[in-house]
PALOVO-782778 format. One record per atom (N, C-alpha, C): atom name; x, y, z. Coordinates in nm, 3 decimals. Atoms other than C-alpha are relative to their C-alpha. Layout:
% residues N
<atome:CA | px:X | py:Y | pz:Z> $
...
END
This chain:
% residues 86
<atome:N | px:0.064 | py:0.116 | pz:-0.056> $
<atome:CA | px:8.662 | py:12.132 | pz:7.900> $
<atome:C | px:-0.115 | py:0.047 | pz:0.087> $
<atome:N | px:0.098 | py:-0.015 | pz:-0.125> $
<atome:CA | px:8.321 | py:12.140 | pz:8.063> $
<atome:C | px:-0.011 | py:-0.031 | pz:0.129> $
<atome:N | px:-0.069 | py:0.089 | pz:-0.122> $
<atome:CA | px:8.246 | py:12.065 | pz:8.377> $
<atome:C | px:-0.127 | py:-0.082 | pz:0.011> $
<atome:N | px:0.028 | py:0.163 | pz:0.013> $
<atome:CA | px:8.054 | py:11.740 | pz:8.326> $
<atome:C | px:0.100 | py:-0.044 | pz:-0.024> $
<atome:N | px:-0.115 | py:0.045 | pz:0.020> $
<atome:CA | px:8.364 | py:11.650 | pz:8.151> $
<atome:C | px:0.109 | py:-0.034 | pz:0.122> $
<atome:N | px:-0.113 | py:-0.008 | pz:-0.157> $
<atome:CA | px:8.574 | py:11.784 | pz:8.460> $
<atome:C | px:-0.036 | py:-0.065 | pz:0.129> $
<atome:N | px:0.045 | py:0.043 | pz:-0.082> $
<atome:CA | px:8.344 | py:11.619 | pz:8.706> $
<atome:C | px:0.017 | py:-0.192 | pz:-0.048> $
<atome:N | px:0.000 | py:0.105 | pz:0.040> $
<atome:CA | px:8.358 | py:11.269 | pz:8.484> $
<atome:C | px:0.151 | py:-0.035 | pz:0.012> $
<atome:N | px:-0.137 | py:-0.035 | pz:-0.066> $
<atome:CA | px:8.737 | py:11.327 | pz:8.532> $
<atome:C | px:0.047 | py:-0.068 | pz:0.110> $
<atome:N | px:-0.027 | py:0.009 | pz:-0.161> $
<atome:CA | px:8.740 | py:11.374 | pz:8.875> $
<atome:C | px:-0.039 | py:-0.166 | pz:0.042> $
<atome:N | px:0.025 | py:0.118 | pz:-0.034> $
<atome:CA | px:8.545 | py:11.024 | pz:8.935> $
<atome:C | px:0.039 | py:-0.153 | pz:-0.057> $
<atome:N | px:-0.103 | py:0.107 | pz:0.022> $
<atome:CA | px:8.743 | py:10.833 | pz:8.745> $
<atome:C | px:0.127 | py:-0.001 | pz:0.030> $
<atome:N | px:-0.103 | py:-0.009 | pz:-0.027> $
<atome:CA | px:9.043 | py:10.933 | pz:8.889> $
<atome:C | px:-0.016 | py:-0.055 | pz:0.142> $
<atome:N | px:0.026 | py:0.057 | pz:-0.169> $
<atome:CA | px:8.862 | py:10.861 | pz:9.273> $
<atome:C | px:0.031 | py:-0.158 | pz:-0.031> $
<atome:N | px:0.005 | py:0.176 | pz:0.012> $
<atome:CA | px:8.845 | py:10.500 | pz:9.123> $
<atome:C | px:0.141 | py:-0.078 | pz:-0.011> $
<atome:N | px:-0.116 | py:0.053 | pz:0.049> $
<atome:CA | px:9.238 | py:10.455 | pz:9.054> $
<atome:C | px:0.063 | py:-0.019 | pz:0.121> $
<atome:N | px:-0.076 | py:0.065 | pz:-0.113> $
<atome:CA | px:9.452 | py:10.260 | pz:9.287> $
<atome:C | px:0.089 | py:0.121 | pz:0.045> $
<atome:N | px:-0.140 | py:-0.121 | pz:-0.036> $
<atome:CA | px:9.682 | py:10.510 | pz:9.484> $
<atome:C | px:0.131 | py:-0.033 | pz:0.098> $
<atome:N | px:-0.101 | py:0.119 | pz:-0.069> $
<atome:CA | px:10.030 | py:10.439 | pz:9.653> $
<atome:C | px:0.005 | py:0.164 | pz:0.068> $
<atome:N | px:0.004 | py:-0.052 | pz:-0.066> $
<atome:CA | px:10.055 | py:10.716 | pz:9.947> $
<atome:C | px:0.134 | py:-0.022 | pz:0.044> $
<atome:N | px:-0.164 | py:0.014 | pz:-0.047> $
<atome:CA | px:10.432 | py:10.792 | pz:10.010> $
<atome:C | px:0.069 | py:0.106 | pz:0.136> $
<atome:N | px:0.007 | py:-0.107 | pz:-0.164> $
<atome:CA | px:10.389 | py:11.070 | pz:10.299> $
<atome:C | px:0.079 | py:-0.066 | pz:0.113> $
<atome:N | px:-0.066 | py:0.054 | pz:-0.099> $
<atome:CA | px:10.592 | py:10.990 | pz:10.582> $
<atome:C | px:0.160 | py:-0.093 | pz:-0.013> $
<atome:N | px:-0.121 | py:0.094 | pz:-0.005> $
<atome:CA | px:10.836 | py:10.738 | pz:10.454> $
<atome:C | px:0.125 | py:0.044 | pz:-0.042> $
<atome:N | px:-0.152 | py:-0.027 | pz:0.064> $
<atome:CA | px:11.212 | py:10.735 | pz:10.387> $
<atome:C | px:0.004 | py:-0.018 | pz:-0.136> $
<atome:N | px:-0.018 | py:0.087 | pz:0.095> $
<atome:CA | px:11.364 | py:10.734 | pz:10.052> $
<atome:C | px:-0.022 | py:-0.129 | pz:-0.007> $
<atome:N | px:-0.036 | py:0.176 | pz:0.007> $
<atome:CA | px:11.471 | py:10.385 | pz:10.050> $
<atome:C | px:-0.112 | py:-0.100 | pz:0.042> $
<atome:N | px:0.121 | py:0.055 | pz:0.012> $
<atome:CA | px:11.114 | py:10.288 | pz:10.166> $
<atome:C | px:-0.067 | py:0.020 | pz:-0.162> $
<atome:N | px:0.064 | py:-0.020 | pz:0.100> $
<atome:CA | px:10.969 | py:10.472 | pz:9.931> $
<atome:C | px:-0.005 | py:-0.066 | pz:-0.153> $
<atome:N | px:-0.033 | py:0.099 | pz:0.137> $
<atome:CA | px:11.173 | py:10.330 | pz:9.644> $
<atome:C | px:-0.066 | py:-0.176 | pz:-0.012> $
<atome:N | px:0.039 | py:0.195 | pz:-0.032> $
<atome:CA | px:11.055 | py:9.932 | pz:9.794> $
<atome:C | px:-0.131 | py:0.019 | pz:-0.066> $
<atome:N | px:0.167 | py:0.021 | pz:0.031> $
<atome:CA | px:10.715 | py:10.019 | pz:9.784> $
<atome:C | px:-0.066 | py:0.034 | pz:-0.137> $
<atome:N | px:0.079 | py:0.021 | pz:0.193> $
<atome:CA | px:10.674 | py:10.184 | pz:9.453> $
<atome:C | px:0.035 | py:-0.104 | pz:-0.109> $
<atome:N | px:-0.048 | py:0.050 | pz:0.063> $
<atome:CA | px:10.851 | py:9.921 | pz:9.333> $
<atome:C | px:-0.100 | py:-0.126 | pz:0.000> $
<atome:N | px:0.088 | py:0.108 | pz:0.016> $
<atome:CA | px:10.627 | py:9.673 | pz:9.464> $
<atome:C | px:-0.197 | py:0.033 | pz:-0.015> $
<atome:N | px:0.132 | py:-0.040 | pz:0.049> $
<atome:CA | px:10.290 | py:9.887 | pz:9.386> $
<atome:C | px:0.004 | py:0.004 | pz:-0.145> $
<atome:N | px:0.023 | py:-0.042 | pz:0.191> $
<atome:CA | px:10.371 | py:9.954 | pz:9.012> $
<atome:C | px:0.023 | py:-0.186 | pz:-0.082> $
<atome:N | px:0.026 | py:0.159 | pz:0.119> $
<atome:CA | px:10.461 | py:9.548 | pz:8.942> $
<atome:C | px:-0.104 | py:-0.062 | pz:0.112> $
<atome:N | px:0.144 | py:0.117 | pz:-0.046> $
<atome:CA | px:10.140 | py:9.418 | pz:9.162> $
<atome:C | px:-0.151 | py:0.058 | pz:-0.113> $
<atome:N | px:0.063 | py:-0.038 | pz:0.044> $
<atome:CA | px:9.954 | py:9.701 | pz:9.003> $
<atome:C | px:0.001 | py:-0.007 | pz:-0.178> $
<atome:N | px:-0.015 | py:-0.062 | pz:0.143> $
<atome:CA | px:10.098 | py:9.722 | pz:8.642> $
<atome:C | px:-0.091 | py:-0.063 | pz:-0.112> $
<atome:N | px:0.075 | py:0.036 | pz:0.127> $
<atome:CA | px:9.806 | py:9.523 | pz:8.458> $
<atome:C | px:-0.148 | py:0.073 | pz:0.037> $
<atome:N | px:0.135 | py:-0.113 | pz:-0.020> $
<atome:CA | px:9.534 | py:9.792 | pz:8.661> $
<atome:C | px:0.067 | py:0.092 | pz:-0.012> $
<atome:N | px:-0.010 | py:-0.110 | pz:0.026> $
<atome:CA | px:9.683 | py:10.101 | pz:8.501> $
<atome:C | px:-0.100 | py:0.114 | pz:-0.068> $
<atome:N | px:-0.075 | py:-0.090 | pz:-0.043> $
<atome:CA | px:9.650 | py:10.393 | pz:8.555> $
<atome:C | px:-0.018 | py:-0.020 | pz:0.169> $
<atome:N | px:-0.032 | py:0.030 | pz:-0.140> $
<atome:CA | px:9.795 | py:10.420 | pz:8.910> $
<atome:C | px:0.030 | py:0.118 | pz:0.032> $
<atome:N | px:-0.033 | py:-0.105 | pz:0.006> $
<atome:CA | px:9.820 | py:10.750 | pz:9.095> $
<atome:C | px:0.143 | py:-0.086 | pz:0.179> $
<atome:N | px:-0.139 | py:0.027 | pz:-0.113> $
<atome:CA | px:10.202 | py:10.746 | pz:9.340> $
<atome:C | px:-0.024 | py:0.164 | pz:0.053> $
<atome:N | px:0.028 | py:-0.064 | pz:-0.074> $
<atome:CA | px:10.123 | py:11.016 | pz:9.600> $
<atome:C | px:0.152 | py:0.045 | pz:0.016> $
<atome:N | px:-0.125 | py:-0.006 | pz:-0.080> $
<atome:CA | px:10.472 | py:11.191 | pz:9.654> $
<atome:C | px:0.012 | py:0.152 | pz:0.094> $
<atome:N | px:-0.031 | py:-0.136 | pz:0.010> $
<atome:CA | px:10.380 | py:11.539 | pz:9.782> $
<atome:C | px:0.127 | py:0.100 | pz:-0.078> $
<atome:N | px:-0.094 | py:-0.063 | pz:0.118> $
<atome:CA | px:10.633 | py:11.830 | pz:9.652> $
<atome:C | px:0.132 | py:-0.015 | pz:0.040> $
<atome:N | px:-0.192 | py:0.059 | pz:-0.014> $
<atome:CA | px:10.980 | py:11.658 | pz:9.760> $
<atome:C | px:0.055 | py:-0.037 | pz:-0.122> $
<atome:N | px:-0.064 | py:0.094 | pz:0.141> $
<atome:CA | px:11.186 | py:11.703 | pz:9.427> $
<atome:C | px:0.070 | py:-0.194 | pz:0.012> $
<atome:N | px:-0.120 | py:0.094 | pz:0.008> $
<atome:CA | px:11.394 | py:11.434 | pz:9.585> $
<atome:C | px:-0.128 | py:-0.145 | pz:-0.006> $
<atome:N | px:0.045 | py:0.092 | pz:-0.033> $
<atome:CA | px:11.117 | py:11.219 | pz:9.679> $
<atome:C | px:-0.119 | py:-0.087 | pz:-0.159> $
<atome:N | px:0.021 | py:0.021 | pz:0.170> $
<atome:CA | px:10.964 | py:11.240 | pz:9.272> $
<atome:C | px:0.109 | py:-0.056 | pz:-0.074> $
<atome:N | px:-0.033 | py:0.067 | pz:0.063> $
<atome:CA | px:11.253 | py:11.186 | pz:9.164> $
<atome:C | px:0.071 | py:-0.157 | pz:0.016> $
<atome:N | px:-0.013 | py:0.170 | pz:-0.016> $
<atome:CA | px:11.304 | py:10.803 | pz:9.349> $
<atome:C | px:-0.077 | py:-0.036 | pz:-0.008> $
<atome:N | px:0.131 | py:0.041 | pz:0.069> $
<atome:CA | px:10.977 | py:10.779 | pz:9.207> $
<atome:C | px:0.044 | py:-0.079 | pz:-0.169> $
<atome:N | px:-0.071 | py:0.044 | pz:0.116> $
<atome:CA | px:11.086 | py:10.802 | pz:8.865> $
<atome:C | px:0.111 | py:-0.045 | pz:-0.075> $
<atome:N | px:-0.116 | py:0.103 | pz:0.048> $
<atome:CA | px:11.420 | py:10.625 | pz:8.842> $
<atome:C | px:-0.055 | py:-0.139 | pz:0.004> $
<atome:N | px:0.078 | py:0.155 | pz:0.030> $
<atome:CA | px:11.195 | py:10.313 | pz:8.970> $
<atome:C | px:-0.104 | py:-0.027 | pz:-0.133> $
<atome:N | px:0.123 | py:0.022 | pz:0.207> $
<atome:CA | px:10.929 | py:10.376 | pz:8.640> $
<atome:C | px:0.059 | py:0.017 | pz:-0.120> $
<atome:N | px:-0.094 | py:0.038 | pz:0.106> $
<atome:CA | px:11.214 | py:10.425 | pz:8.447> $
<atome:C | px:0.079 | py:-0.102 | pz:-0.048> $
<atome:N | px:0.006 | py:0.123 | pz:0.001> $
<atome:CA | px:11.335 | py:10.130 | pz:8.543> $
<atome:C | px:-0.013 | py:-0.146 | pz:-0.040> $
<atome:N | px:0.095 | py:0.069 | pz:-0.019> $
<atome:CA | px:11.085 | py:9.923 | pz:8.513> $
<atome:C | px:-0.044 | py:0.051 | pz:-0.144> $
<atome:N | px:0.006 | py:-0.018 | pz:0.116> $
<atome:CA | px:11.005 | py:10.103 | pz:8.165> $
<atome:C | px:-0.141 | py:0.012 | pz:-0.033> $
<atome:N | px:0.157 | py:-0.088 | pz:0.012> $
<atome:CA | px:10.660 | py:10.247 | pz:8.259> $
<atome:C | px:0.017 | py:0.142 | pz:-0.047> $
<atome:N | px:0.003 | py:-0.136 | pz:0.072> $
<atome:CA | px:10.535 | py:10.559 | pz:8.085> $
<atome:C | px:-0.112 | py:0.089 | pz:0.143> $
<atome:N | px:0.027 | py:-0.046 | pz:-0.105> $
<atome:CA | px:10.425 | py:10.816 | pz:8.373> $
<atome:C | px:-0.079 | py:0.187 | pz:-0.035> $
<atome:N | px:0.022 | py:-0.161 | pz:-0.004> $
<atome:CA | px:10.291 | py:11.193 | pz:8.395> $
<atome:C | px:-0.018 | py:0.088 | pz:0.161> $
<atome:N | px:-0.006 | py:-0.068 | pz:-0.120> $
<atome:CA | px:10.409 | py:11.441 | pz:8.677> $
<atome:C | px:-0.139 | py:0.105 | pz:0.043> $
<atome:N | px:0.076 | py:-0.076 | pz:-0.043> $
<atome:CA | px:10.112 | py:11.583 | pz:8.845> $
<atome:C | px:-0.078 | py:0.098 | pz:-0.133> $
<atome:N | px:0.056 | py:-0.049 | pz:0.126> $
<atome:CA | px:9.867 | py:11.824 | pz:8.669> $
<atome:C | px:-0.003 | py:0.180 | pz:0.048> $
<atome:N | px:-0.007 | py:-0.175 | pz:0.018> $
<atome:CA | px:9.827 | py:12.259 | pz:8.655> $
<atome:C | px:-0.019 | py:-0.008 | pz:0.152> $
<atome:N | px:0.050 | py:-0.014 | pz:-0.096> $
<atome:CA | px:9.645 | py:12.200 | pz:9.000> $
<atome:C | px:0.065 | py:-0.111 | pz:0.153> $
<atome:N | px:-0.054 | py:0.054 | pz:-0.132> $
<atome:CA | px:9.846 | py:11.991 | pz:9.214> $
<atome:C | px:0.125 | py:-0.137 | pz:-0.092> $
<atome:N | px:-0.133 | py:0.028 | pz:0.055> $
<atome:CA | px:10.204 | py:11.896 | pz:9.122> $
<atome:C | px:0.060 | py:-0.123 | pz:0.092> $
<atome:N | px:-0.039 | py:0.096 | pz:-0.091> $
<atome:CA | px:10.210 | py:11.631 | pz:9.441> $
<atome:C | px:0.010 | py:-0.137 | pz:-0.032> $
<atome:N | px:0.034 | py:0.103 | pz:0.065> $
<atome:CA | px:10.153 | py:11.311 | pz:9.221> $
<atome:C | px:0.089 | py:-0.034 | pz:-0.094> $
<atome:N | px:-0.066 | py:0.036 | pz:0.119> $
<atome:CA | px:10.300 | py:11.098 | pz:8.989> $
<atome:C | px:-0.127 | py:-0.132 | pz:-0.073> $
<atome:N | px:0.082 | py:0.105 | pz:0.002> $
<atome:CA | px:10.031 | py:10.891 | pz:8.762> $
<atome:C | px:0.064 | py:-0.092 | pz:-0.118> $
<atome:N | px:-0.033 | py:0.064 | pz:0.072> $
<atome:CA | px:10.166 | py:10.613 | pz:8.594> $
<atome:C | px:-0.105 | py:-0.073 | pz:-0.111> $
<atome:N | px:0.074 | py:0.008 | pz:0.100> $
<atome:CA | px:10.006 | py:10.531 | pz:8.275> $
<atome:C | px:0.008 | py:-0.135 | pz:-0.086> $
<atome:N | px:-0.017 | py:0.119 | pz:0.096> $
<atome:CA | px:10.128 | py:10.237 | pz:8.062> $
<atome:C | px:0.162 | py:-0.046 | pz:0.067> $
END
């Protein structure tokens, strides 16, 4: 990939709604992605901020499993994300 490509990338990813989960409890966390992925789910893609807490990815993805969204864990360069896709 070039990097026009990688730069065209990058600015469409600045443009995607993001849900910022830093700080909160599980049991927050679970409310809120629950209520960011069905306010958001007809502007997909959506990036869910979870830094690297397995625990806190995976009450990420029991709610998009859920819910029966299709998702992708972070990318080579930063594993802190979850972006939900369809």
């Amino acid at each position: 990939m070039g990097r026009k490509q990688k730069r065209k990338n990058r600015i469409k990813n600045e443009n995607c709604p993001k849900l910022d989960l830093h700080g909160l409890t599980y049991e927050q966390a679970r409310v809120r992605t629950e209520d960011f992925v069905l306010e958001k789910q007809y502007n997909l893609p959506v990036d869910i901020i979870t830094g690297n807490s397995d625990r806190m990815k995976e009450v990420v993805k029991q709610v998009l499993n859920y819910y029966g969204f299709n998702f992708i864990e972070g990318d080579f360069y930063n594993r802190g994300y979850i972006k939900v896709i369809s």
